[in-house]
C-alpha positions in Angstrom: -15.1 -30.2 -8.0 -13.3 -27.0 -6.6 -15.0 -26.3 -3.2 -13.1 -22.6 -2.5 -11.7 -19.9 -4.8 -8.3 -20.8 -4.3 -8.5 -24.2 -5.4 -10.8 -22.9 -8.7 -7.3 -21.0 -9.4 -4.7 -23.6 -8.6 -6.6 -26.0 -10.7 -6.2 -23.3 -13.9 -2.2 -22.9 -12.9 -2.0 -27.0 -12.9 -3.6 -27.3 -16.3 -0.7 -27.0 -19.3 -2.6 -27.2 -22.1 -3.3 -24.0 -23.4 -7.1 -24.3 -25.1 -7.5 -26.3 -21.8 -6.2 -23.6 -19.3 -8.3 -21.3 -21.1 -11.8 -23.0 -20.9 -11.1 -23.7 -17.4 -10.2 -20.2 -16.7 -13.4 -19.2 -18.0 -15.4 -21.8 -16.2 -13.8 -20.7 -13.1 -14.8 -17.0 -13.9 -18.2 -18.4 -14.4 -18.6 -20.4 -11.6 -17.1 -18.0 -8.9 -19.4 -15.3 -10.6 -22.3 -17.6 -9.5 -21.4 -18.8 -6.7 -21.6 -15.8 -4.0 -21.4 -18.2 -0.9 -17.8 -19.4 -2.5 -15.2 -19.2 0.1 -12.2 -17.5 -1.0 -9.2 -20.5 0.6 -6.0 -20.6 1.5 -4.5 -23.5 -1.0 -0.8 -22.5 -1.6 -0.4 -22.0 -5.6 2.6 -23.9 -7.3 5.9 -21.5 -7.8 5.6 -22.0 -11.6 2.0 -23.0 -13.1 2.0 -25.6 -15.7 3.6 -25.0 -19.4 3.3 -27.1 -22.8 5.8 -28.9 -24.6 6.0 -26.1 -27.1 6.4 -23.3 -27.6 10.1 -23.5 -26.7 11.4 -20.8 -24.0 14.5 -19.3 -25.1 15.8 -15.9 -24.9 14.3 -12.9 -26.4 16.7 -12.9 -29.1 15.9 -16.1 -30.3 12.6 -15.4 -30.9 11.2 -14.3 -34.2 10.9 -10.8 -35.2 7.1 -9.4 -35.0 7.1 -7.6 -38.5 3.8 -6.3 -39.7 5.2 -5.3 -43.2 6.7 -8.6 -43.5 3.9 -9.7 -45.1 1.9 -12.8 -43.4 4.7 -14.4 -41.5 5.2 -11.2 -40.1 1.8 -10.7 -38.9 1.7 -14.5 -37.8 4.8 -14.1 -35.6 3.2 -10.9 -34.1 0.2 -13.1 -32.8 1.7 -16.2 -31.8 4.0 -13.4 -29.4 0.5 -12.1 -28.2 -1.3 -15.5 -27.9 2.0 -16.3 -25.5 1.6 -13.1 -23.7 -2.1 -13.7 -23.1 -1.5 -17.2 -22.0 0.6 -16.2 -19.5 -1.8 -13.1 -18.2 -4.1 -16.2 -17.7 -1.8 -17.6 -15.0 -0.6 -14.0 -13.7 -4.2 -13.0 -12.9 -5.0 -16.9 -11.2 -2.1 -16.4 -9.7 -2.6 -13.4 -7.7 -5.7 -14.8 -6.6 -4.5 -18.1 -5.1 -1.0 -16.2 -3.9 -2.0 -13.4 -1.9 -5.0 -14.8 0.2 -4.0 -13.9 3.3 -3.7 -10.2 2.9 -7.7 -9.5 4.7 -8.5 -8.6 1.2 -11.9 -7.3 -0.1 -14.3 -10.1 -2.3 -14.4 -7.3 -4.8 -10.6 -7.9 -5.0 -11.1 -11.4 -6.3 -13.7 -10.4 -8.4 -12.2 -8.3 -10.3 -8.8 -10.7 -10.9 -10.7 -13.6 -11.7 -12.4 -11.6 -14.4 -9.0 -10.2 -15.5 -8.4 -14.0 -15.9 -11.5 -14.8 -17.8 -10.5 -11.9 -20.1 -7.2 -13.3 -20.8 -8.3 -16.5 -21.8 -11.1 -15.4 -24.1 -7.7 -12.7 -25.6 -5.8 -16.0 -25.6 -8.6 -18.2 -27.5 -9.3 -15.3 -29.9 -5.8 -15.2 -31.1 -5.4 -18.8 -31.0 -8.2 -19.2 -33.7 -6.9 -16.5 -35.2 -3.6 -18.1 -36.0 -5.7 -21.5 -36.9 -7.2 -19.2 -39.7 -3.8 -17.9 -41.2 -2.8 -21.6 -40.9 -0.3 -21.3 -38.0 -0.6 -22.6 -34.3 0.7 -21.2 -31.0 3.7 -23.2 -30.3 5.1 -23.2 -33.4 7.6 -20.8 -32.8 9.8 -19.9 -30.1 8.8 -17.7 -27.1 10.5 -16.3 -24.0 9.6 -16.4 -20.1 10.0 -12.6 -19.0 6.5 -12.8 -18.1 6.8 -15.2 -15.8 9.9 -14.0 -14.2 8.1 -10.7 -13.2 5.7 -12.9 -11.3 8.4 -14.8 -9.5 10.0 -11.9 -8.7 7.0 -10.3 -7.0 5.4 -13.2 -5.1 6.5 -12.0 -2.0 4.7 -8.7 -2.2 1.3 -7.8 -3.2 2.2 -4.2 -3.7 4.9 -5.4 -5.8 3.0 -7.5 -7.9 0.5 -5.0 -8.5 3.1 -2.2 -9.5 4.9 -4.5 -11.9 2.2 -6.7 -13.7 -0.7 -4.4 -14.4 1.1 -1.2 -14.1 3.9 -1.4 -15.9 3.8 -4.7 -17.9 0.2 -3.9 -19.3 0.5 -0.3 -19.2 3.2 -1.2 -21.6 0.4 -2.7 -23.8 -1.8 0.5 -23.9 1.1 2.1 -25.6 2.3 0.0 -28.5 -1.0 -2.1 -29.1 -3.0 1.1 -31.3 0.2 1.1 -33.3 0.2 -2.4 -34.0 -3.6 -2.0 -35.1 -3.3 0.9 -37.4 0.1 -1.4 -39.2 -2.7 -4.2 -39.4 -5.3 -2.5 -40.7 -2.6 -0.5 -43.5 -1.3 -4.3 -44.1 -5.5 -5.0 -45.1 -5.6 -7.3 -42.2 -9.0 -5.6 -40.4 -9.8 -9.3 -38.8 -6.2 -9.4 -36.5 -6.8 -5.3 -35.7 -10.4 -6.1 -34.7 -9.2 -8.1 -32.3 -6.3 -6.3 -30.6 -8.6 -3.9 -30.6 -10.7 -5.9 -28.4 -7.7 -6.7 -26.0 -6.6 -3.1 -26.1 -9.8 -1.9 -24.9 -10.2 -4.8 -22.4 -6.8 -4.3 -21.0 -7.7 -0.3 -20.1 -9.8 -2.3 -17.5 -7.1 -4.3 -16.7 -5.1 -1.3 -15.4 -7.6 0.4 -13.7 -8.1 -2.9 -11.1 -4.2 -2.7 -10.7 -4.5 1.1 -10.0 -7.3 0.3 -7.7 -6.0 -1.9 -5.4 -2.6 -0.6 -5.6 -4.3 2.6 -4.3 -6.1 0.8 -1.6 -3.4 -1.2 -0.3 -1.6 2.1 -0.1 -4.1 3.6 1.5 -4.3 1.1 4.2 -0.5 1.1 4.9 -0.5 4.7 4.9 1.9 5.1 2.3 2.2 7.6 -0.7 0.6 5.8 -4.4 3.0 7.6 -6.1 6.3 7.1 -4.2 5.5 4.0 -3.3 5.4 2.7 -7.1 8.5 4.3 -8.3 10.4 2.9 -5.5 8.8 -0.4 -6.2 9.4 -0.6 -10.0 12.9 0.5 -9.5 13.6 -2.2 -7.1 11.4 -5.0 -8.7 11.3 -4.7 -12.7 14.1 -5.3 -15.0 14.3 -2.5 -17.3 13.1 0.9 -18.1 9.6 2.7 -18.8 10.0 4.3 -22.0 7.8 7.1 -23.9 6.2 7.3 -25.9 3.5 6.3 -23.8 -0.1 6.4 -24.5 -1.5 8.8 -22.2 -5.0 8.9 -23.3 -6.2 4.7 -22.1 -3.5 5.3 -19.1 -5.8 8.1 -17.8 -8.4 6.3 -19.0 -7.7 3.7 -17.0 -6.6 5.8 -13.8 -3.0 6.0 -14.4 -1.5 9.4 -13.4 1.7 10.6 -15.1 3.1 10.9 -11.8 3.4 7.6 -11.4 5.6 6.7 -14.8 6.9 10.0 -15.7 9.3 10.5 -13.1 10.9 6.5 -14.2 10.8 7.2 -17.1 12.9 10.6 -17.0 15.6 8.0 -15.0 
């Protein structure tokens, strides 16, 4: 049995299959939630957390089109894309728990990324059964690794992780999620919007802990929030914020405009 935070989290990243990963992520979101004498650790992550056989990682152009109007392999290929990118926010938010122990960090920092985690994995379940119900399961199609990659590219940095992951890579999801929700619910499929719904409005959360401790790591280093993420996502992401973006769950979530605006105008 884990003895320290860090070992809770490496034992999530070590786990490949995906119902699995997700009940232990929960557990672990449980058990550090009730275990306030937990010590946080130092155990050194792995550089790539455990995958499954399937779904196959290929390139985003192999990867099936997510058409709503498709009819219902349209709609399945749009979850099983979300139940992979919810599987991997399960490792990304482990992850930054077990990676950056030894920035002096606050407990309310883990707190808050272990329930990002737990979140994830209750997303990732969701959609999982979700599939089961329109007779599909995730791993039958193909899927791609761009998640991942942004986490590799920003193990280095806290700061960096925190401008790329939460606020660019699920800022991105606050924009195009309602519009996948309205298709759904035009296409008469109320049971898939109900539940990007339910990730949508979880992931304005999400955010705001990324805004947070980007703010407070700023803060402490003395450096300008605002500056200091566009000259991080420039560096560190791989591609371009484009509008429209969805400004009412970014402020929502404590997302100025000055922080994308100005990236998105390069």
């Amino acid at each position: 049995m884990a003895k320290t935070l860090s070992e809770l989290a490496i034992g999530v990243l070590r786990t490949a299959e995906p119902a699995e990963k997700a009940g232990k992520a929960k557990a672990a979101a449980a058990v550090w939630r009730e275990t306030p004498a937990m010590e946080i650790g130092s155990d050194a992550p792995p550089d790539r957390p455990a995958r499954p056989a399937r779904p196959p990682l290929r390139p985003p152009r192999e990867v099936p089109r997510r058409r709503i109007t498709s009819g219902a392999p349209g709609r399945i290929a749009l979850l099983h894309a979300l139940a992979h990118i919810e599987l991997n926010a399960i490792d990304l938010a482990f992850d930054i728990v077990a990676r950056f122990t030894d920035e002096d960090l606050p407990r309310a920092f883990f707190d808050d990324w272990i329930a990002v985690g737990g979140d994830e994995a209750r997303h990732f379940l969701m959609l999982a059964g979700r599939l089961a119900e329109l007779g599909a399961v995730y791993g039958d199609m193909n899927a791609h690794d761009g998640l991942w990659q942004a986490a590799a590219e920003t193990a280095d940095d806290l700061l960096a992780r925190l401008a790329v992951v939460p606020l660019v890579l699920e800022a991105r999801g606050l924009d195009v999620t309602p519009t996948m929700i309205a298709k759904l619910r035009h296409a008469g499929d109320d049971r898939s919007a109900d539940i990007l719904q339910v990730i949508h409005d979880d992931e304005i959360t999400h955010v705001a802990a990324g805004v947070r401790w980007f703010r407070f790591l700023c803060e402490r280093k003395g450096l300008d929030a605002a500056k200091t993420y566009g000259a991080l996502v420039r560096e560190r992401f791989k591609g371009q914020l484009k509008p429209p973006f969805n400004r009412t769950s970014r402020d929502t979530a404590g997302l100025p405009a000055e922080f994308y605006e100005p990236l998105a105008a390069d």
